[in-house]
C-alpha positions, -999 to +999 in steps of 0.1 A: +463-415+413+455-439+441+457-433+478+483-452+484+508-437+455+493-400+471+499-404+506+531-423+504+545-390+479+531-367+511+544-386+537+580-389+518+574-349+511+571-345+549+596-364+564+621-339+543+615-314+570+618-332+600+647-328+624+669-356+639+648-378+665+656-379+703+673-409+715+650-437+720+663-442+755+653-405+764+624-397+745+588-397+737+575-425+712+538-419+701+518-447+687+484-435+668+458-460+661+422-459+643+396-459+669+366-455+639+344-482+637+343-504+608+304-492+607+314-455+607+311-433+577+342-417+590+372-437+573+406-434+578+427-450+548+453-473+550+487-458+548+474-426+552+500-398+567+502-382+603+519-353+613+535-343+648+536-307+652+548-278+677+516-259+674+481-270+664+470-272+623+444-248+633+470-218+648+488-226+618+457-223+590+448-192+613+478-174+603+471-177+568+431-162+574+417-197+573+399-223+596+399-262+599+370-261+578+378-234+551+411-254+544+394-285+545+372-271+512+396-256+493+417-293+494+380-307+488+381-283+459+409-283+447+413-252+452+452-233+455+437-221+492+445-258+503+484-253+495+484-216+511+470-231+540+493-258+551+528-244+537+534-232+571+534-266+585+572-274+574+583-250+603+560-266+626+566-299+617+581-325+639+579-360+631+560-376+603+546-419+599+519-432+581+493-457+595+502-492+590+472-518+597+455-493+620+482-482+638+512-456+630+545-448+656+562-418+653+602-419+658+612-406+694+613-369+702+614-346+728+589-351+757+564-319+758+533-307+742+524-318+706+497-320+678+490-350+654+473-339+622+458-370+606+432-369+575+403-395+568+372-389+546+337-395+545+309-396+521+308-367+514+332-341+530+370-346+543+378-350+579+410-341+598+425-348+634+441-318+651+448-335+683+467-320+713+487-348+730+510-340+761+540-370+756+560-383+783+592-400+780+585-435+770+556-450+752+526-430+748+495-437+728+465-417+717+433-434+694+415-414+665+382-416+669+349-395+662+354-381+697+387-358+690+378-349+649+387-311+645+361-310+617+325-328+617+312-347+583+289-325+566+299-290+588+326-277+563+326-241+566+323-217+530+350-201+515+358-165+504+343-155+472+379-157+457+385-190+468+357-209+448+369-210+416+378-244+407+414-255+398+429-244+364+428-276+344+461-290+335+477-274+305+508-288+277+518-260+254+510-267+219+532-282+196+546-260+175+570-284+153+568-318+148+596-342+158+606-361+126+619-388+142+583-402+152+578-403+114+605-419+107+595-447+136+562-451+122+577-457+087+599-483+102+566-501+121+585-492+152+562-484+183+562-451+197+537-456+225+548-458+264+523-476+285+495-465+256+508-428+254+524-418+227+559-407+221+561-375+198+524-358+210+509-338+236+504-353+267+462-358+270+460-372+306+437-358+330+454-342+362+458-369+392+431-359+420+445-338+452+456-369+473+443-396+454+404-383+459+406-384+496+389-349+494+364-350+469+327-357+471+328-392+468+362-401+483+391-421+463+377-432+425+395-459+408+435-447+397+437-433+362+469-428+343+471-392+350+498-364+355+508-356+386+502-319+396+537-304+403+525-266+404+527-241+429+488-246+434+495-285+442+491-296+478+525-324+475+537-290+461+536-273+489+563-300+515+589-303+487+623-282+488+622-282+454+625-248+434+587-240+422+602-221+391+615-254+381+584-265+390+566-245+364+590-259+338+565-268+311+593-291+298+589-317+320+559-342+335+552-366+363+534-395+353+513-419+376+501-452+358+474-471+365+484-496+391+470-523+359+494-504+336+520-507+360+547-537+362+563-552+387+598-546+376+593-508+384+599-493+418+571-470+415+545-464+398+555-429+385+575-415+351+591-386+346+588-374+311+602-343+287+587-323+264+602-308+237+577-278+223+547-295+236+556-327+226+568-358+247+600-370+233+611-385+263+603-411+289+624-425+321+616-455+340+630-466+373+633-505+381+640-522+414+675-529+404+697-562+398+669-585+410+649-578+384+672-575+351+662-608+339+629-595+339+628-563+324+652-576+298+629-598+287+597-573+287+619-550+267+629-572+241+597-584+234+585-553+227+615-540+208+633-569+196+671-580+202+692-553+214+710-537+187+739-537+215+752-544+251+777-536+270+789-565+301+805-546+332+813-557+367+800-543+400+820-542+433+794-538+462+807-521+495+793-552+508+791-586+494+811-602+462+814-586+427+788-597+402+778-585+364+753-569+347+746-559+309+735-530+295+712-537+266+704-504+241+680-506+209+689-480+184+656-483+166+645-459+135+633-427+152+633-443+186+661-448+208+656-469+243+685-481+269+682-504+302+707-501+326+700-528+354+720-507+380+719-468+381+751-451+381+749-425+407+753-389+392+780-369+392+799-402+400+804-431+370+820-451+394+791-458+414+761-472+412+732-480+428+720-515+429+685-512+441+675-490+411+680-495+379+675-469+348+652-476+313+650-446+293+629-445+261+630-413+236+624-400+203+659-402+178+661-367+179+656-361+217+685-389+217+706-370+196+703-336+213+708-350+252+744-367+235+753-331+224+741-314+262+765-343+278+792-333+252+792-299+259+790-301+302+818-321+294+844-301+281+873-285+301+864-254+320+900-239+318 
């Protein structure tokens, strides 16, 4: 998982939290820029995320029985001490950017007393602002350098015996049954692989790197096709409302491809996938929408063939004049796959949204028994 994909997930993750900003005319805007020489080994990364909070990172890791520079380890470790550390941020949290060519600008709050929490790396240990900043109404600025660091390269502080053991690797339950519908594919000549990973096995992808690598020895390594680490131990984990038992759901898996691996068509670079006993049966895509149908189209039916049908509908924007799209499915021996330019918003057939679009590939049989779920959340509840 690269930087980029990493912080951009936190960043979104954070900005769930945040409250309403002040009025622009009446309150404080901070702009944050990198002061760190090109020369340094201290390095912040582009697009990296900044927090505004009510108290300081450091009263907020004290409260959990940890410093700066314990936290700072764990993350560098992997360890599930970096997630116990900064959960209490969301109740902390104010305002949330990411830097920009140098420079990041926080929406307008409240004049008063703040912190910005900013991380950066360097050779060999992780780095992180914990800034006090006193904002007035108006513009206000404040410039990351070595000067204001909350934790020094090299000075990382141990952890608790407890806290050392490294991460439990990334597991997939063992298939216990075998989907005949990938048989039946292979039979056919179909091909059951997504991206190089195939349909119908256990995932075997290594785990995505806390943050992209930020925190590990040697800073960010090149982006692998990898699952994304949606546990409880997981530090994006940690600022997302969702419910951790869903979490834990072993039936279902993030995905973030190789940014080689990746096309343009998509909006990001990320897949959700199912399982079905172990066993992926199940991959969705999500596309940037009507300005890229001809596109995708075309990738999909050179690797699938003509559609074995379509379906020609017309969308009425809220803004702007109706135009049409086509909805192109492959019913393919053992393999079922579906592009639907637009994405009808759930809950809601009559809507769609036109900046997203929907391709969902799956196994026959994981076709098969999503038709019979929809048929049975669809029948009358009187």
């Amino acid at each position: 998982m690269n930087v980029q994909a990493a912080v951009l997930g936190l960043t979104a993750a954070f900005t769930l939290f945040v409250s309403a900003p002040a009025a622009a005319q009446t309150g404080a805007v901070l702009t944050v820029s990198n002061g760190m020489p090109q020369a340094s080994n201290v390095t912040i990364p582009g697009d990296t995320p900044l927090m505004l909070l009510r108290q300081s990172f450091a009263q907020v890791l004290k409260q959990g029985g940890l410093t700066v520079e314990s936290w700072a380890n764990a993350c560098r470790l992997g360890n599930a001490m970096c997630t116990q550390g900064i959960q209490g941020v969301a109740t902390s949290l104010v305002a949330a950017t990411t830097m920009q060519g140098g420079q990041a600008t926080f929406n307008p709050v409240p004049a008063g007393t703040y912190y910005v929490v900013a991380l950066g790396n360097s050779a060999n240990d992780p780095v992180v602002w914990d800034v006090k900043v006193d904002l007035r109404a108006g513009a206000n600025e404040l410039r990351l350098d070595q000067r204001n660091l909350a934790t020094a390269p090299g000075g990382g502080a141990g952890l608790a015996d407890n806290a050392s053991a490294p991460p439990a690797p990334s597991q997939t339950s063992a298939p216990r049954s075998v989907d005949p519908s990938i048989a039946k594919a292979r039979a056919a000549k179909v091909d059951t692989n997504v991206f190089g990973i195939p349909l119908g096995e256990p995932l075997r992808l290594p785990t995505c790197e806390l943050l992209g690598g930020l925190f590990s020895p040697t800073g960010p390594q090149a982006d692998p096709t990898c699952t994304i680490d949606t546990s409880p131990g997981a530090l994006l984990t940690a600022f997302s409302p969702i419910d951790l038992q869903a979490l834990q759901d072993k039936n279902v898996a993030t995905i973030q491809l190789n940014s080689d691996s990746c096309p343009a068509w998509m909006s990001s670079c990320t897949v959700n996938a199912t399982l079905r006993e172990g066993n992926l049966v199940r991959v969705e895509l999500t596309t940037k929408g009507r300005g890229v149908e001809q596109a995708t189209g075309m990738e999909l039916r050179g690797k699938y063939g003509s559609p074995t049908s379509s379906k020609v509908g017309s969308v009425t924007p809220d803004v702007g004049n109706p135009f049409t799209i086509t909805d192109l499915v492959w019913s393919l021996p053992g393999l079922h796959v579906e592009f639907q330019p637009v994405r009808r918003l759930e809950g809601d057939d009559t809507r769609v949204r036109t900046t997203e679009g929907l391709v969902r590939i799956e196994t026959e049989q994981s076709y098969q028994e999503r038709q019979d779920e929809i048929k049975v959340q669809s029948k009358p509840k009187l």
